[in-house]
C-alpha positions in Angstrom: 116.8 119.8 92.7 114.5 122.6 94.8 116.5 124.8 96.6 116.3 126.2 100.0 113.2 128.5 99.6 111.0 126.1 98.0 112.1 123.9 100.6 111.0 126.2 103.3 107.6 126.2 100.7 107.1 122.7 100.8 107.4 122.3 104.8 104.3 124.9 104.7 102.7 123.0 102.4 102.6 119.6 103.8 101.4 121.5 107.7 98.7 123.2 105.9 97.5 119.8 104.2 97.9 117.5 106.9 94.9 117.7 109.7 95.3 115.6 112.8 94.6 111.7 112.0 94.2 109.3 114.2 94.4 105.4 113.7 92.0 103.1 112.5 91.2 100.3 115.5 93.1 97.3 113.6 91.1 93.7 112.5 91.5 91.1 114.7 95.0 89.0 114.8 95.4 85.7 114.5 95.9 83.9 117.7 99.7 83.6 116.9 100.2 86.6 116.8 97.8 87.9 119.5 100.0 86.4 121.5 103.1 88.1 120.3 101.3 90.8 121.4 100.5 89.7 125.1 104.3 88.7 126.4 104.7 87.6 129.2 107.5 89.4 129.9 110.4 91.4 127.5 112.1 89.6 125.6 115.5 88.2 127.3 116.8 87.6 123.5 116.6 91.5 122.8 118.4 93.1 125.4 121.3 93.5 123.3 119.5 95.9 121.0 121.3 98.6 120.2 120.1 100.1 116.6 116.0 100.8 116.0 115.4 101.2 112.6 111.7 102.2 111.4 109.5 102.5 108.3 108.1 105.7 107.9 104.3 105.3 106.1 101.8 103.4 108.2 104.4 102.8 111.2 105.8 106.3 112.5 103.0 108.3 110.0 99.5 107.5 109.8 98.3 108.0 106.5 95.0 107.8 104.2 96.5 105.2 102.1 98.1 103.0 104.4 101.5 103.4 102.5 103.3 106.6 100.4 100.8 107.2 97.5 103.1 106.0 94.8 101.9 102.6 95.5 98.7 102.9 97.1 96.4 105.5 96.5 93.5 106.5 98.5 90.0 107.2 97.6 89.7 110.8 97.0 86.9 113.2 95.9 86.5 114.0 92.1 87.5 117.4 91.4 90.2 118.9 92.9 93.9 118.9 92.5 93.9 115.4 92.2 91.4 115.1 89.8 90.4 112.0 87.6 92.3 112.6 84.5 95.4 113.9 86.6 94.8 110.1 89.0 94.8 108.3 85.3 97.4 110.0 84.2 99.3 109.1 87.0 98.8 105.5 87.4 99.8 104.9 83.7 102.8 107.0 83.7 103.8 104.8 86.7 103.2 101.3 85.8 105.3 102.6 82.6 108.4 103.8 84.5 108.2 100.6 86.3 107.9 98.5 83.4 110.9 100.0 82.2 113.0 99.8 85.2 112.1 96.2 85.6 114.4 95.1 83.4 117.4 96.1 85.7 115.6 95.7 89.6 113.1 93.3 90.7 111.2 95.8 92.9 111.4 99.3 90.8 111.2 102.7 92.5 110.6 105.6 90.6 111.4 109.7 91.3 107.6 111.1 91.3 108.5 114.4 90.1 109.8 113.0 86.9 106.3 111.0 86.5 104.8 114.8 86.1 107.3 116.6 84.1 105.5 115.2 80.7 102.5 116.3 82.5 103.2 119.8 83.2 105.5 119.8 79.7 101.9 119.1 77.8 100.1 121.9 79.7 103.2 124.5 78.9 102.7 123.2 75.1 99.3 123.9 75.8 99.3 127.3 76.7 98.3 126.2 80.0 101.2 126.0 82.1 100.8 125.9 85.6 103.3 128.2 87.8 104.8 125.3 90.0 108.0 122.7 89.7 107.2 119.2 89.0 108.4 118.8 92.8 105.6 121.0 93.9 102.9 119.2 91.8 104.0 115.9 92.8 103.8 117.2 96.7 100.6 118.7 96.4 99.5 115.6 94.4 100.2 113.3 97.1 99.0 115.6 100.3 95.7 115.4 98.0 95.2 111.7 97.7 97.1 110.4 100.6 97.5 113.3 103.9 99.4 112.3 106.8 100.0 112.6 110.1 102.3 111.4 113.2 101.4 108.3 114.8 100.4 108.5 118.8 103.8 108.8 120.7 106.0 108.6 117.7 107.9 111.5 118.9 108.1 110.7 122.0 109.5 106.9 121.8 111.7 108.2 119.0 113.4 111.0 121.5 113.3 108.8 124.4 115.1 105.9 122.5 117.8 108.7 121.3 118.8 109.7 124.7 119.4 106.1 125.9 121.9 105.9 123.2 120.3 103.9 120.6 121.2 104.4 117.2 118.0 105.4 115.0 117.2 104.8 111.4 114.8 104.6 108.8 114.3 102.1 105.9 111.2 103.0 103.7 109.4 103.4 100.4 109.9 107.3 100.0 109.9 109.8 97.9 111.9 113.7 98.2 109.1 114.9 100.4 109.3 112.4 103.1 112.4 113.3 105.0 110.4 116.0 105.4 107.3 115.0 107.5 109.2 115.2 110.2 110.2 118.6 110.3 106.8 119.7 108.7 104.7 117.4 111.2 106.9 116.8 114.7 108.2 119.8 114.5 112.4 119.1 114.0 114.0 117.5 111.6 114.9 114.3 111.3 118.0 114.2 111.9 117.5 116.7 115.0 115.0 113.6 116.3 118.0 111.5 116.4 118.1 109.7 113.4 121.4 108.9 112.2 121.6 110.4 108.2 124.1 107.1 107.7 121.2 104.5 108.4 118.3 106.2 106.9 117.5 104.7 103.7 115.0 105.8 101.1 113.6 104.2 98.1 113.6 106.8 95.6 117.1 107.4 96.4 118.1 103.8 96.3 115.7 103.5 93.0 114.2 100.2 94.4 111.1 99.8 96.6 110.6 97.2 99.6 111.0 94.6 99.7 114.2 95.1 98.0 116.6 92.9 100.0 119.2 95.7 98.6 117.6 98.6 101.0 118.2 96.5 104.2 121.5 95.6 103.0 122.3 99.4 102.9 121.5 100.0 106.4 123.2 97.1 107.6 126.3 97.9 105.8 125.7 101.5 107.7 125.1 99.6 110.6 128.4 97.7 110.2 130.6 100.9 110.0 129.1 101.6 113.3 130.3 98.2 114.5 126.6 97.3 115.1 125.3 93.5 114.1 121.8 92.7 112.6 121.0 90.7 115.7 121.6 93.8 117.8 119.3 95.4 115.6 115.4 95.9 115.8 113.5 97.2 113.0 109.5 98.3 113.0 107.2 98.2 110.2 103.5 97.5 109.4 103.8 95.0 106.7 104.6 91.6 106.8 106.0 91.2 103.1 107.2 94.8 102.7 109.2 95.0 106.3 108.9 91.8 108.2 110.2 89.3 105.4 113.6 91.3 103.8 114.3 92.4 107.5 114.3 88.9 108.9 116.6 87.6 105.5 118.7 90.5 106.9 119.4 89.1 110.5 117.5 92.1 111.7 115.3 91.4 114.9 111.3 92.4 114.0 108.4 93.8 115.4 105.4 94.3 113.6 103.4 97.4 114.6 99.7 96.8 114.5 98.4 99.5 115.6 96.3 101.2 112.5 94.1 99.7 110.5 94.6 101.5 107.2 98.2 100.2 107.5 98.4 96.5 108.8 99.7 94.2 105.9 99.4 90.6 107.5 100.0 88.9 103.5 97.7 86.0 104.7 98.3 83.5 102.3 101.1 85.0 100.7 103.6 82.2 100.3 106.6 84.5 101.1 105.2 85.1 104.5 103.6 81.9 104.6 104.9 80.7 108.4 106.5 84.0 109.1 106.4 85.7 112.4 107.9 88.6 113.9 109.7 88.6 117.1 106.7 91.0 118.9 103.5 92.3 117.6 103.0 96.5 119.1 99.7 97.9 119.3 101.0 101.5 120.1 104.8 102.8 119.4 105.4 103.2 123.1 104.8 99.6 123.7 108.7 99.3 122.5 109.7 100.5 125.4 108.2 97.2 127.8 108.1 94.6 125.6 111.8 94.8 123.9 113.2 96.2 127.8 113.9 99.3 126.1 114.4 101.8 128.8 
């Protein structure tokens, strides 16, 4: 694992990589959900909330690819660190890991820095090793292809919601580098934030991706030590297959957050999804705070 200086390195790195975004104006809702986005008044139901559990990419991060890079990757320019044969190399060493691992999950996650050791192995062999950890090339890989940034008021809600007492956690596709967007990009870590280390739950650490039912039974078993209940618990994601679905299964209370284009997963016509609705539809992270009577 990196140690405390390439940690330090790798904080640098993603500030340096990661200019100011700002979100995409979302398509137009369907008119159920419109109007799960136009309450009347908050939600009676929800005032027993008492845990807020989050995705990370396209919910509390805007980012180029609407998701962490591993699944989706963005457009990027030819050339550069994330050149074309490195982006083929990439994709096939994935969809290889995963075919492997499929055999033991339904919904395989990998470790991205051990999709480039081979790759950095055959440049050594080369004669052309390059002077960086496979940590450090999978970071800079992914800042090249898929940059991110925070999402309007995504500090702020976060901090306001920790100092009414809530309980705050995340449950998200990840990878090592994610935990530390928030230090790199709001400034503190994320635990410092307010999020609870015992409810935070990461794919890569988990190895399965959402929408693992298992990575939303980990936070509600975390949620149980803290004698909370999955009705007393709201979680907030982008995508209605990825976070909506396995959080409803869970008991979880949902709100789906449309408020970037590059991220909003609606699955029309998905026949997991088919019929589904979340409790609320947000257009801004702030709007939390009204339409769930969160102080």
């Amino acid at each position: 694992m990196y140690d405390a200086a390439l940690r330090a390195r790798f904080i640098q790195l993603i500030q340096n990589a990661s200019p100011p975004m700002t979100p995409r104006p979302p398509p137009a809702l369907p008119p159920d959900l419109e109007a799960l986005a136009h309450p009347p008044e908050p939600d009676k139901a929800a005032r027993d909330i008492r845990a807020v559990l989050f995705d990370v990419y396209g919910t509390l991060f805007t980012s180029a690819a609407g998701d962490i890079g591993v699944f989706e990757t963005a457009p990027a320019p030819e050339g550069g660190f994330a050149n074309p044969e490195r982006r083929a190399f990439f994709r096939a060493q994935v969809e290889r890991l995963h075919r492997e691992a499929s055999a033991k999950t339904a919904y395989p996650e990998i470790r991205v820095e051990e999709v480039w050791k081979p790759y950095l192995d055959r440049l050594a062999g080369q004669g052309q090793a390059l002077p960086m950890t496979p940590w450090e090339f999978a970071l800079r890989y992914e800042l090249a292809t898929n940059p991110v940034y925070p999402m309007p008021g995504a500090k702020a809600i976060l901090q306001a919601l920790g100092r009414a007492g809530y309980a705050l956690g995340i449950i998200s596709n990840a990878q090592f580098f994610t935990p530390l967007l928030f230090e790199a990009l709001m400034g503190e870590s994320a635990q410092a934030i307010g999020f609870d280390p015992t409810l935070c739950v990461y794919s890569y650490e988990a190895l399965e991706a959402k929408p693992s039912p298992g990575l939303f039974d980990r936070a509600r078993k975390g949620l149980a030590a803290l004698g909370i209940a999955p009705q007393e618990t709201l979680y907030v994601g982008n995508d209605m297959l990825k976070d909506i679905a396995p959080a409803r299964s869970m008991g979880f209370t949902t709100a789906l957050f449309a408020g970037d284009g590059r991220s909003l997963r609606l699955r029309e016509g998905n026949a997991q999804t088919q019929g589904m609705r979340p409790r609320r539809v947000i257009r801004r992270l702030e709007d939390l705070a009204g339409c769930f009577a969160l102080p």
